[in-house]
C-alpha positions as CSV (number, residue, x, y, z in Angstrom):
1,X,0.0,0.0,0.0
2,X,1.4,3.0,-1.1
3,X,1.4,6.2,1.3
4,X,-1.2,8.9,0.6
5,X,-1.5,12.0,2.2
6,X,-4.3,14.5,2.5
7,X,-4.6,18.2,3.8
8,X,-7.2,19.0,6.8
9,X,-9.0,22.2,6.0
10,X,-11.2,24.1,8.8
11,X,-13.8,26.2,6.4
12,X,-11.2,26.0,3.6
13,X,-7.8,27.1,5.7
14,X,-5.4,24.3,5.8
15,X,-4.9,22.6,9.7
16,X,-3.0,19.7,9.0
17,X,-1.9,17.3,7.2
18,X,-3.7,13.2,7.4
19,X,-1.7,10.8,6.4
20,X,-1.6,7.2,5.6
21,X,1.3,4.6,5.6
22,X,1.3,1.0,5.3
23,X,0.4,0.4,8.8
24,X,-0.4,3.4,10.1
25,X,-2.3,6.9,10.0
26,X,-0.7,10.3,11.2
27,X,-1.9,13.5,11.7
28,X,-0.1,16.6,12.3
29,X,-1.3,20.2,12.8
30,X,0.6,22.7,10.3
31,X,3.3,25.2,12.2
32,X,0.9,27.9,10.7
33,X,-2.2,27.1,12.1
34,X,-0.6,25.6,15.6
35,X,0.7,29.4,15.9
36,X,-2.8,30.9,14.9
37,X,-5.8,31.6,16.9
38,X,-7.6,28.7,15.5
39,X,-9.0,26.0,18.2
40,X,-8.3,22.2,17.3
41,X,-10.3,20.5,15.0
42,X,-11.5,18.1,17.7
43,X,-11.2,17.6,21.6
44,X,-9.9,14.3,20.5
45,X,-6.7,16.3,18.7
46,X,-6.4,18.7,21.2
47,X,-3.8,21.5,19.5
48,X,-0.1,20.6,19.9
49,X,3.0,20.1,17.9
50,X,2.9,16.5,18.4
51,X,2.1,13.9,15.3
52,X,-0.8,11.9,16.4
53,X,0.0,8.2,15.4
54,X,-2.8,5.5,15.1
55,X,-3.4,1.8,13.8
56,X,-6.7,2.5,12.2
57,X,-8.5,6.2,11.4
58,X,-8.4,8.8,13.9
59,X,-12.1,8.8,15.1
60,X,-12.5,11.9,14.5
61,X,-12.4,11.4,10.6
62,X,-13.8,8.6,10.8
63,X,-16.6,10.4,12.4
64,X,-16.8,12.4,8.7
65,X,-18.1,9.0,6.6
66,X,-21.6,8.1,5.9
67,X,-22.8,4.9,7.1
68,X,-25.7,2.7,6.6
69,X,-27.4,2.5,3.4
70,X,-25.6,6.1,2.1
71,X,-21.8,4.1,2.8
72,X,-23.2,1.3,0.8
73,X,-24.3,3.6,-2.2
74,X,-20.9,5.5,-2.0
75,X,-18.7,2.4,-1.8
76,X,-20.8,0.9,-4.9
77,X,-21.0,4.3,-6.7
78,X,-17.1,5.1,-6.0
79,X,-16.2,1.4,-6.4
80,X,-14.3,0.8,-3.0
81,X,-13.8,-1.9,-1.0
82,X,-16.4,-1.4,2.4
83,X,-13.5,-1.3,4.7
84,X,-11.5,1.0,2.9
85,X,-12.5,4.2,5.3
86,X,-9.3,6.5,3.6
87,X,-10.4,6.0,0.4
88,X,-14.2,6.9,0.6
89,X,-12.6,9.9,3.1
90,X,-10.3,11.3,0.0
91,X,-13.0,11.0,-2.1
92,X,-15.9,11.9,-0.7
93,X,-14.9,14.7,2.4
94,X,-13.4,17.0,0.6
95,X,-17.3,18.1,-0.8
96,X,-19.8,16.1,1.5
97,X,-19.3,17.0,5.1
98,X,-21.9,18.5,7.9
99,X,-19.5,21.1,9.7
100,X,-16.5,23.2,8.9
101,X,-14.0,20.4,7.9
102,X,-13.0,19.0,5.2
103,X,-10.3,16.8,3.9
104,X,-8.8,17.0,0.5
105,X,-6.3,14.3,-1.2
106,X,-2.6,15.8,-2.0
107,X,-0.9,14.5,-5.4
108,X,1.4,11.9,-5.1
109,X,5.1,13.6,-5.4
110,X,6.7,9.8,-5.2
């Protein structure tokens, strides 16, 4: 699995950056935004310099996802595997969120 990264936007200014490896997701507030006024995303990523380091996807994103019948539709529609949370994330949150945040895939620079 090849590492894709995504940017964290907070009504379209850039937070952090999500990212995820082969066996593991990380996300990291931007130096920018840790220096601005700007409250954390989530009182599950409280605002701090520190990379945040999971096995699976933070809750807080995964928190972003439809579920029920509407994930069914998108993972048929999009063509993803059910369990593939990052992938219906990049493509669907950058557009289809309740709330300020969205998350929008970076192009691979590999």
């Amino acid at each position: 699995m090849k590492r894709r990264q995504a940017e964290v936007l907070d009504n379209g200014q850039r937070v952090g950056l999500l990212t995820r490896e082969a066996t593991k997701y990380t996300f990291r507030y931007d130096d920018d935004y840790f220096q601005s006024d700007g409250p954390p995303i989530s009182l599950s990523l409280p605002k701090t310099r520190q990379t945040y380091i999971a096995n699976f996807l933070f809750p807080f994103f995964a928190g972003l996802l439809a579920e029920g019948t509407n994930k069914s539709l998108q993972t048929r529609q999009l063509q993803l595997d059910e369990t593939d949370d990052f992938a219906r994330l990049l493509l669907t949150a950058h557009t289809q969120t309740i709330g300020a945040i969205t998350v929008r895939e970076l192009p691979d620079h590999e």
